[in-house]
C-alpha positions in Angstrom: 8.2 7.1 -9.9 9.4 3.2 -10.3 8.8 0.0 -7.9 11.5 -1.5 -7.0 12.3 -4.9 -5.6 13.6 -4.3 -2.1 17.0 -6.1 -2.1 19.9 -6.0 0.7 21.4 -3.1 -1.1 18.1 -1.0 -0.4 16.4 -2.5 2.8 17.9 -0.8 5.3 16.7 2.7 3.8 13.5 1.3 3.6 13.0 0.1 7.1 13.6 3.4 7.7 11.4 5.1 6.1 8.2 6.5 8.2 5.1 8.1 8.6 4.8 11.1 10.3 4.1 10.8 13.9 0.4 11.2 13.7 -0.1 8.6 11.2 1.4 5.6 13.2 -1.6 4.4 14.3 -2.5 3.7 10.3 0.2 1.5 8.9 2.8 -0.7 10.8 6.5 -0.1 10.5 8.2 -0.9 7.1 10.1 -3.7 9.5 7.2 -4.9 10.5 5.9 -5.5 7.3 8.9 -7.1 5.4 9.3 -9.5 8.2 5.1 -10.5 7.7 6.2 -10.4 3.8 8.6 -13.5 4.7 5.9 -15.7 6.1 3.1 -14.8 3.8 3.1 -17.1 0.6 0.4 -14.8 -1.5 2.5 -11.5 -0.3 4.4 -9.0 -3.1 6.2 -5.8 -1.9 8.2 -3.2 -3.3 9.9 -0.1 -2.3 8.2 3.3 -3.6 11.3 5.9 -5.6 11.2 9.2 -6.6 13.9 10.3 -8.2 16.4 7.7 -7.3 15.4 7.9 -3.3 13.3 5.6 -1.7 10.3 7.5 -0.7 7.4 4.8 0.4 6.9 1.2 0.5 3.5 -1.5 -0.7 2.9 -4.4 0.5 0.0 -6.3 -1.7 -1.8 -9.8 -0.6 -2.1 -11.5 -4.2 -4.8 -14.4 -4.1 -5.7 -15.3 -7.7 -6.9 -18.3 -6.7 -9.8 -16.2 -5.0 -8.9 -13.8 -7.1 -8.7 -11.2 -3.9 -6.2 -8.3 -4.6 -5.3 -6.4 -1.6 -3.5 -3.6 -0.6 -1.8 -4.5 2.5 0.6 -2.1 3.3 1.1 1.6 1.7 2.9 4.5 2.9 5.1 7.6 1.8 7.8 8.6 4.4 6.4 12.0 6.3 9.0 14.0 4.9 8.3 13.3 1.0 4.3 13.4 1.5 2.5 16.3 0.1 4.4 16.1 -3.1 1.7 13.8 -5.3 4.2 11.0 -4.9 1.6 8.8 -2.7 -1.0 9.2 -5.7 1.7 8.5 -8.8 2.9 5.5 -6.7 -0.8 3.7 -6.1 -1.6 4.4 -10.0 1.5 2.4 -10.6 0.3 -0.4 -8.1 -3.2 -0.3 -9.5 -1.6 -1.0 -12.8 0.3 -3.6 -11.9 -2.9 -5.5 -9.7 -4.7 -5.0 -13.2 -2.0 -7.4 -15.3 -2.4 -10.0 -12.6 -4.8 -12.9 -13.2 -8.4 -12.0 -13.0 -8.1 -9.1 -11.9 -11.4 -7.2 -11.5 -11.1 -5.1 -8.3 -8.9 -4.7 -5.6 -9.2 -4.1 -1.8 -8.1 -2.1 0.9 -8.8 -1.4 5.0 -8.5 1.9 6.7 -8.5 2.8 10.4 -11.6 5.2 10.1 -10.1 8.1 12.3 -9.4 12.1 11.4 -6.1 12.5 9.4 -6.8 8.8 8.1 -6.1 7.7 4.5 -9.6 7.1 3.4 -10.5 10.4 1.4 -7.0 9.4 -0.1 -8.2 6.5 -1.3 -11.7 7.2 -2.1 -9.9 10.4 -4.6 -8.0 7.4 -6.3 -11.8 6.0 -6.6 -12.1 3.4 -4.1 -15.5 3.0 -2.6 -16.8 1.4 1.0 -17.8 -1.8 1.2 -19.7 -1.4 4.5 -17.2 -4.3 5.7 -15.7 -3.8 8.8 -12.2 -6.1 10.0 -11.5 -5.6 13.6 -12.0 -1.6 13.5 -10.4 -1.1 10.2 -13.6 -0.4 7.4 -13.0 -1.8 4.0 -12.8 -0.4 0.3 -12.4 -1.4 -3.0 -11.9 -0.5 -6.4 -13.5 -2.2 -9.3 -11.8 -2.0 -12.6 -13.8 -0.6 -15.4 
């Protein structure tokens, strides 16, 4: 598993990666979320591989000036999920939000519904925050 910058050689297969239909109401389309990358000064994003394929995409809000580390976007294409690749991927991310400048927890909102990614999260040891934004209840993850 590797991040890798997305680049005009890769961004069309990642735009067109997706979710499987039941999970659209959980995470906006890739394309959607490039395009907020280009406006948002604090933004990073990467494209998830496996194996030489793009198989996901991350988009993290990076405030160190807060500091406030936050998982934005995250998602494995429906046809590579089930596979462990959404779990290797986010211990790679959480790595990399642990290098950045004091770093001590990062963040991340779910739509609370059945078939949502919270129990994903919470196995990767994210807890709630009792914070809810618009709908979408909060987590984080404190580094040890």
């Amino acid at each position: 598993m590797t991040l890798e910058e997305i680049t005009a050689e890769n961004l069309r297969a990642v735009m067109r990666l997706e979710v499987k239909p039941d999970q659209e109401d959980f995470v906006a389309p890739n394309s959607v979320s490039i395009a907020e990358y280009c406006y948002a000064e604090e933004a990073w994003m990467r494209a998830i591989y496996a194996d030489g394929e793009p198989v996901g995409f991350v988009l993290l809000s990076e405030r160190p000036d807060l500091p406030r580390y936050y998982l934005w976007r995250y998602m494995i294409d429906g046809r590579y999920q089930g596979r462990g690749f959404g779990a290797r991927a986010m211990h790679l991310v959480i790595d990399y939000v642990r290098t950045l400048p004091n770093a001590t927890e990062m963040y991340v909102n779910y739509v609370p519904a059945p078939g949502g990614p919270r129990d994903f999260y919470a196995g990767l040891g994210f807890v709630d925050t009792g914070v809810d934004h618009d709908g979408e209840l909060e987590m984080k993850l404190v580094f040890a």
